[in-house]
N, C-alpha and C positions, 0 to 999 in steps of 0.2 A: 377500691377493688383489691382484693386481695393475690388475684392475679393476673403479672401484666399480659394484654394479647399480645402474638409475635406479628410484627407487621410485614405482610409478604410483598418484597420489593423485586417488582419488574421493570422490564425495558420497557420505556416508552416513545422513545424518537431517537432515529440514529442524524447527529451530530454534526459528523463528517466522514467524508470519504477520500483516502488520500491515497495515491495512485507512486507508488516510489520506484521508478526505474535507472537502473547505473549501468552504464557503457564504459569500461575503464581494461587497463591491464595489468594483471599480475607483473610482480617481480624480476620475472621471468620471459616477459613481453608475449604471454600470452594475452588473448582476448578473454574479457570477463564481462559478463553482461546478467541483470537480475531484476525479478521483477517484486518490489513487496507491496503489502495492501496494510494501511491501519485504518480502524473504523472506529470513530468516537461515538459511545450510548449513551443518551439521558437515560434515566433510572425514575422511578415514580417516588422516591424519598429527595430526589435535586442535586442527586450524586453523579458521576459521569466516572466510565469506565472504557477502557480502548482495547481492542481486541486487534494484534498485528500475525501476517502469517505470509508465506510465498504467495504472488500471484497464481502463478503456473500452474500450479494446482486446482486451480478454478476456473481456467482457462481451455477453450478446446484449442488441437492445435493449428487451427486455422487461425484463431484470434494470437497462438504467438509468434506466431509468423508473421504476423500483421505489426505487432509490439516490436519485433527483432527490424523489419522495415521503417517503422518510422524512427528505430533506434539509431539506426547507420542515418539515416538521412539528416537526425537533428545535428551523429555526429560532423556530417561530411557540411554543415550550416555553420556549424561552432569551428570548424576549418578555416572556412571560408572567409567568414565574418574576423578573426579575432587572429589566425597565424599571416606572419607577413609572405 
């Protein structure tokens, strides 16, 4: 053949979904708190790509309200569990 077809490669199954939340504080001893999303894509060639971005952005803000509560709470567990 004289000439090559392009092969049109799509998504075909997403991978993973991984949920990154951080409770911490600045420098300064403020509170810092963040929510990120990565999502891993199979591809129809057997390729795999990740697409990462803020949660909060796709979040209504009931749901980060909901994220900011179980955030305090895992902090006030990691207190509990792990300082003397």
């Amino acid at each position: 053949m004289a000439f090559d077809l392009e092969q049109t490669i799509t998504a075909t199954e997403i991978r993973s979904v991984v949920a990154i939340l951080k409770d911490s504080f600045d420098e300064g001893g403020a509170p810092v708190q963040s929510a990120h999303y990565q999502v891993e894509i199979g591809r129809s060639d057997g390729s795999r790509v990740s697409r990462r971005g803020n949660l909060v952005g796709h979040i209504t803000t009931a749901q980060r309200q909901a994220l900011l509560d179980f955030m305090a709470a895992l902090r006030t567990q990691a207190e509990e569990e792990f300082l003397p």
